[in-house]
C-alpha positions in Angstrom: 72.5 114.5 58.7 70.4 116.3 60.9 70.0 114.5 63.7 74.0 113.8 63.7 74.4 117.5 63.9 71.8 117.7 66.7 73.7 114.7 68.5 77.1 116.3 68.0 75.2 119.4 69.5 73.9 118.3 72.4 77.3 116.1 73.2 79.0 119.3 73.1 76.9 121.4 75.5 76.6 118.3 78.2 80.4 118.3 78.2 80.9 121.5 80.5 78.3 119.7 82.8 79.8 116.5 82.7 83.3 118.3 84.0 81.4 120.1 86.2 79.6 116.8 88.4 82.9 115.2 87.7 84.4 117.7 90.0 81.7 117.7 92.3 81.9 114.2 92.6 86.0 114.5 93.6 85.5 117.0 96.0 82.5 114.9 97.9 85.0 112.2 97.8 87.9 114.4 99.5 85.2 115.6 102.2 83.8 112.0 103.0 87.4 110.4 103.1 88.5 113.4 105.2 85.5 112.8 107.6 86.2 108.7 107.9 89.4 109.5 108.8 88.7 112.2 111.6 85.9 109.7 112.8 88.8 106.8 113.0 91.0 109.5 114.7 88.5 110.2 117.3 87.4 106.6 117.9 90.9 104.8 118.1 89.2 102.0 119.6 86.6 101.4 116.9 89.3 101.8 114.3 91.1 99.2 115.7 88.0 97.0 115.8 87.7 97.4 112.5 91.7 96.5 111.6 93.2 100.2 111.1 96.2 99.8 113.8 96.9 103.4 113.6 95.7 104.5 116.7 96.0 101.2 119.1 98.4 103.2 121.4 95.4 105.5 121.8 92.0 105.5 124.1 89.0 108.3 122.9 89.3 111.6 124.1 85.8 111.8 125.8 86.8 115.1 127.8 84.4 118.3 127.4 87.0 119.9 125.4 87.3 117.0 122.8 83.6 117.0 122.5 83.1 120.0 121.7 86.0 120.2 119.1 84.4 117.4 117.7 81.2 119.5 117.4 82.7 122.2 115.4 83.9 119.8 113.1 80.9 118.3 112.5 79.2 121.7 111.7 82.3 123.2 110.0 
């Protein structure tokens, strides 16, 4: 009886932190699908190497400008 309490217990303490990684987990997800798209964005070629047609009316922006806007992303 015991140890069904202390199982019951401990199930119901993990739960908040179960909810918690779950939501952790969804928001890594947004970020990472958020960043493969930017990256297919910015590389139109290589996104249509690799069968996303999206962007084959497009070349890479390799001016100064686009470079550096990139860089921002990448430490925003």
């Amino acid at each position: 009886m015991y140890r069904s309490l202390a199982v019951v217990l401990l199930l119901g303490a993990l739960a908040p932190l179960a909810s918690a990684a779950s939501l952790a987990e969804e928001a890594l997800e947004e970020l990472l699908a958020a960043e493969w798209e930017r990256t297919l964005a910015e590389t139109p070629t290589w996104a249509s190497s690799l069968g996303d047609p999206r962007y084959n009316d497009r070349w890479p922006d390799l001016s100064m400008e686009a470079i550096e806007a990139s860089h921002a992303a990448d430490r925003e």
